[in-house]
DOMILO-717675 format. One record per residue (C-alpha): x, y negated, z; residue in one letter. Coordinates in steps of 0.02 Angstrom, whole numbers, plus 50000, padded with zeros to 5 digits. Each point is the difference from the previous one (the first is absolute). Layout:
REM residues N
XYZA;...
***
This chain:
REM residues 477
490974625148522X;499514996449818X;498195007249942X;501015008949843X;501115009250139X;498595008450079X;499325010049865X;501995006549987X;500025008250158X;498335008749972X;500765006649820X;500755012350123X;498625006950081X;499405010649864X;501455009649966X;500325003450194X;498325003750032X;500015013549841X;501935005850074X;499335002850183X;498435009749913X;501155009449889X;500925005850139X;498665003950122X;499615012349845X;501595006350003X;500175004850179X;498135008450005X;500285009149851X;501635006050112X;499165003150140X;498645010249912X;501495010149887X;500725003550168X;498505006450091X;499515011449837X;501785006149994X;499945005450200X;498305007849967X;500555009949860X;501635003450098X;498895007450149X;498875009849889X;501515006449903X;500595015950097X;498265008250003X;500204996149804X;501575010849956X;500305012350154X;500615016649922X;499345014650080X;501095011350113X;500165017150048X;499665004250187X;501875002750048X;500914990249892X;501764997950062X;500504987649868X;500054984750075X;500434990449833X;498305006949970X;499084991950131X;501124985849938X;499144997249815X;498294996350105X;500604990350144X;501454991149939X;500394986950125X;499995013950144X;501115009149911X;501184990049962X;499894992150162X;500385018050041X;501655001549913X;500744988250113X;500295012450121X;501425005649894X;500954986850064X;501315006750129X;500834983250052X;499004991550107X;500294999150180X;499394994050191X;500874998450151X;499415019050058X;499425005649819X;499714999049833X;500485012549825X;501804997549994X;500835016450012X;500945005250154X;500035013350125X;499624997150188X;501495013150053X;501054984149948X;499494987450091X;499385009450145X;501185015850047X;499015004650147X;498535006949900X;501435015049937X;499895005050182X;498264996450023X;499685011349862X;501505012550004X;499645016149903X;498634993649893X;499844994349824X;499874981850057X;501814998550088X;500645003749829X;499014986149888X;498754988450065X;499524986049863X;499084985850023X;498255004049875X;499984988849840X;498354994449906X;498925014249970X;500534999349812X;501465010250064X;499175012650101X;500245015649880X;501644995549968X;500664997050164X;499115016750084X;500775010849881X;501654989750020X;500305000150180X;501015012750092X;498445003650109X;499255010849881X;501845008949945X;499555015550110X;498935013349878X;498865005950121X;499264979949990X;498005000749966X;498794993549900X;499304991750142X;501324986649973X;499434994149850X;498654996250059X;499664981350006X;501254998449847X;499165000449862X;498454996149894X;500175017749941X;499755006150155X;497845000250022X;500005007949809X;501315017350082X;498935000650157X;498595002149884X;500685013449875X;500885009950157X;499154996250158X;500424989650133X;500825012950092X;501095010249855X;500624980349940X;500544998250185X;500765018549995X;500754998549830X;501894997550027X;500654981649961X;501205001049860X;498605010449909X;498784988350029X;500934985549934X;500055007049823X;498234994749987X;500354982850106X;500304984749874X;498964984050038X;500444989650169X;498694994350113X;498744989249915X;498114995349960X;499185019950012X;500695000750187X;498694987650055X;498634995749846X;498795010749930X;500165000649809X;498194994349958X;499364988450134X;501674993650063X;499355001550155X;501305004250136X;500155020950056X;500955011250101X;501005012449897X;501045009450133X;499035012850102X;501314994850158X;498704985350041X;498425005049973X;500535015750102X;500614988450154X;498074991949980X;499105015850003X;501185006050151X;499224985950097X;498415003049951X;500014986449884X;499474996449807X;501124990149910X;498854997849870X;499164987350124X;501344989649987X;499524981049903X;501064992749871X;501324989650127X;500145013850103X;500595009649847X;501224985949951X;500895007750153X;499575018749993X;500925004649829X;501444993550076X;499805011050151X;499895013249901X;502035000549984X;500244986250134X;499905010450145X;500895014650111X;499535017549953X;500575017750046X;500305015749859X;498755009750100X;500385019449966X;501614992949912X;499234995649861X;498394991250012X;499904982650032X;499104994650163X;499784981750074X;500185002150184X;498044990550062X;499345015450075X;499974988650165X;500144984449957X;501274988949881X;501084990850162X;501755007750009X;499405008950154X;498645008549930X;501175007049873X;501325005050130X;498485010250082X;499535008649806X;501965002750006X;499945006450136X;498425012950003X;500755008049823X;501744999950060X;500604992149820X;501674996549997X;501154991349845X;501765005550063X;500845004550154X;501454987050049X;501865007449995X;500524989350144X;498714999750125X;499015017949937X;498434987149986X;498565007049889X;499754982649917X;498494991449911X;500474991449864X;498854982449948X;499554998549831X;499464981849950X;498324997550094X;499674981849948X;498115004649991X;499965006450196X;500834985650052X;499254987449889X;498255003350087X;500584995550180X;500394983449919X;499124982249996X;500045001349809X;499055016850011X;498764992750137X;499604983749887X;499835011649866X;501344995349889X;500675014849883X;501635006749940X;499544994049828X;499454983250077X;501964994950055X;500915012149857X;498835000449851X;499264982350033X;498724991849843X;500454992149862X;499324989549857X;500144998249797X;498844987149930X;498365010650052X;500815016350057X;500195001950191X;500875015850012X;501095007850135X;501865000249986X;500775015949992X;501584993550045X;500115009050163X;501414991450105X;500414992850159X;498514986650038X;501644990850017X;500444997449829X;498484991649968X;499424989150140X;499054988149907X;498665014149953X;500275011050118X;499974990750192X;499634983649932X;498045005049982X;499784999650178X;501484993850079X;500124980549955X;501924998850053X;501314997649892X;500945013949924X;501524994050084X;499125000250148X;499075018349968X;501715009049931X;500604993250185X;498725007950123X;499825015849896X;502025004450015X;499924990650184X;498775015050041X;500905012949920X;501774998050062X;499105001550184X;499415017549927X;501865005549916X;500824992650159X;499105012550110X;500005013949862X;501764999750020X;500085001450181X;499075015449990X;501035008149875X;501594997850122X;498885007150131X;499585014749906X;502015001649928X;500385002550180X;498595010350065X;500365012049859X;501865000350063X;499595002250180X;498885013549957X;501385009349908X;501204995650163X;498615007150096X;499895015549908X;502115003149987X;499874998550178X;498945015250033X;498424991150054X;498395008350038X;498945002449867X;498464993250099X;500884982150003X;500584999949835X;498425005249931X;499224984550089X;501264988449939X;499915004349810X;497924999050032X;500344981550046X;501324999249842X;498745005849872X;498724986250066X;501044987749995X;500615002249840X;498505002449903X;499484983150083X;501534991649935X;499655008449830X;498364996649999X;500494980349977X;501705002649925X;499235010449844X;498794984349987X;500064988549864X;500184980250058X;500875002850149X;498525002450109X;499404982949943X;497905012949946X;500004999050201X;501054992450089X;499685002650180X;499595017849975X;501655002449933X;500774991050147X;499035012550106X;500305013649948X;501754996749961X;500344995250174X;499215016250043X;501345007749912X;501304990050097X;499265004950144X;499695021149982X;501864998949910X;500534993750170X;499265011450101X;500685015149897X;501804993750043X;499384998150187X;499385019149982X;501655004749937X;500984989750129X;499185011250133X;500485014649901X;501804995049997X;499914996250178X;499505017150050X;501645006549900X;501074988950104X;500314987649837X;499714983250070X;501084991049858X;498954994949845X;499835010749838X;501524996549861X;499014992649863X;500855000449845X;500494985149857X;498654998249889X;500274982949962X;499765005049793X;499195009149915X;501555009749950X;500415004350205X;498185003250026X;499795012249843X;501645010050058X;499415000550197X;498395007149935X;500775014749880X;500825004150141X;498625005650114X;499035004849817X;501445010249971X;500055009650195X;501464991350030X;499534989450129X;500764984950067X;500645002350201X;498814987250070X;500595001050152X;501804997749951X;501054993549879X;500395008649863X;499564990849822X;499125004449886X;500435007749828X;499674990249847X;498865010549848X;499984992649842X;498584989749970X;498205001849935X;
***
């Protein structure tokens, strides 16, 4: 190496050392813009929040304040997404499932039973259904429809809104379910704002008011979540007095004598299951560890500084990665696996007790043609209505039993098993008529067979159960 070469190479230095500088510069003077701009980004709500009224139903409103909730929110518009046993894609039960039109013969939901969509459709699918057709439909079904809904109870009462008929009341019903159900307009803080719950509380001897802020997470769902009566017609009534298992609502069934409609078949005064996730969601390990509804459905999310939760309420499902990925360090492959692994145990056994019930309600009506003593056949439909509000109790579920599943295999396979022992009761009864040869149990392999076989007992024009004669074919629903 020559001497002149030397000072060459260290020509270099300088620049580099002034480049690397430069750009150390550079990336602080980043780093600093980018911390300022999250600072200012967290400080910015509390800068430009827009007062609101108390019950404002508007949830475009709530929308100009919290703007990534909201729009988070309008996802639920979406009606194609789907699960194995779920999702918003329209489509009615009585399709794929022709049993329920016996199941629920003479009732509003043998005629349409839809699968829900997001909750951006809930006005427009309650006042849509054939459900609500009849005219003497109340108020109280609106209910848990609406953002309007807290803002009528106030002007009218909680009582007169439940009283007031339900094509009047829908006049006044315009804005889905949305931000008022659950926030407070000046604190944000979470609140009930149907009486329904904070009734059920005070009927224990409880204060819901005690509740902390992830309990909450999971109370203002439960306060549509859940199975409820229309106590004095009207006036809607969770079911706790004794307790939220399914047996301790059988007994509060049973000490007001409620009934939702009396079975054309079998003569059964039947219970009929609304959707009590909430019940069955706290018999659960998710419920025990205290993870939330809004935990798995409404999991966090994050925009440069913002955490916020995502209204997108879905199927946990759909979004794995946010959703059970937090806790559960599996794969989603792996995750999407166990959770439909564990459900299609549930609908396997779901569907065992619907034939059960098919054919108890059919041996009960054999029973009955036969001249039977009323003692017997009282005793069999008390084992019919059990066991079908225990089958309803999971069917009306969302995620195929997957809030709980081993209480819904209990208590499903205590509908298997009371379903049974109706037909045994009705056996005997047959017996004592001389009629050892089974009950004729009629095709109701579609929903079109099943629909005409239950117009016909609807209709007093019963099927011979004990014979052969077929039945006549109504027009359908």
């Amino acid at each position: 190496m020559t001497e002149t070469a030397l000072p060459k190479r260290r020509r270099w230095a300088g620049p580099l050392i002034a480049l690397l500088l430069a750009a150390v510069v550079v990336l602080v003077g980043l780093l600093a813009s980018s911390i300022m701009e999250r600072r200012w980004e967290h400080q910015r709500p509390a800068l430009v929040l827009k007062p609101l009224p108390e019950w404002e139903p508007d949830n475009a409103r709530w929308g100009e304040n919290y703007p990534f909730e909201y729009e988070s929110y309008l996802a639920t518009k979406q009606d194609t997404s789907t699960t194995l046993y779920g999702g918003s894609v329209p489509r009615d039960y009585l399709d794929e499932d022709p049993r329920l039109v016996i199941l629920f013969a003479g009732y509003p939901f043998s005629v349409e039973y839809r699968q829900a969509r997001g909750h951006y459709h809930a006005v427009e699918d309650v006042t849509g259904t054939k459900r609500t057709a009849n005219p003497a439909t109340v108020g109280t079904c609106m209910t848990c429809k609406s953002t309007d809904v807290p803002r009528l109870m106030a002007k009218l009462g909680v009582a007169e809104f439940y009283k007031t008929p339900f094509h009047e009341l829908k006049q006044d019903i315009k804005h889905p379910i949305g931000c008022q159900d659950c926030h407070d307009p000046v604190s944000m803080n979470l609140r009930i704002t149907r009486p329904a719950l904070r009734e059920a509380f005070q009927a224990q001897g409880k204060s819901i008011d005690q509740a902390s802020h992830q309990e909450m997470r999971a109370l203002v769902c439960g306060q549509c979540h859940v199975e409820y009566f229309f106590k004095d017609k009207t006036y809607l009534t969770f079911p706790w007095q004794q307790g939220m298992a399914v047996e301790q609502m059988l007994a509060t069934y049973e000490g007001n004598g409620h009934v939702d409609f009396v079975h054309p078949v079998s003569k059964t005064p039947i219970l009929k299951a609304q959707h009590p996730d909430y019940e069955l969601w706290a018999t659960g390990i998710h419920a025990y560890r205290g993870v939330t509804c809004a935990d798995c459905h409404m999991p966090y999310r994050t925009e440069g500084a913002l955490k916020y939760t995502n209204h997108h309420v879905q199927s946990p499902l759909l979004d794995i990665a946010n959703s059970c990925a937090v806790c559960h360090r599996w794969s989603e492959e792996e995750v999407k696996a166990r959770v439909e692994a564990i459900q299609g145990k549930v609908a396997a056994l779901k569907l065992k007790v619907e034939d059960a019930l098919v054919a108890a309600h059919f041996d009960v009506g054999a029973a009955a043609q036969a001249g039977a003593d009323e003692a017997g056949l009282a005793e069999a439909r008390r084992l019919v209505r059990q066991a079908q509000f225990r089958w309803d109790f999971i069917a009306a579920n969302n995620g195929m039993g997957f809030h709980s599943p081993q209480e819904s295999m209990r208590v499903l396979a205590d509908g298997v098993d009371l379903a049974q022992q109706a037909r045994l009761v009705c056996a005997r009864l047959l017996a004592q008529k001389g009629i050892s040869s089974p009950p004729r149990h009629p095709d109701v392999s579609t929903r079109e067979k099943a629909w005409a076989v239950a117009q016909a007992f609807v209709q007093n024009q019963p099927i011979d159960l004990l014979g052969v004669a077929p039945p006549p074919a109504p027009a359908s629903p």
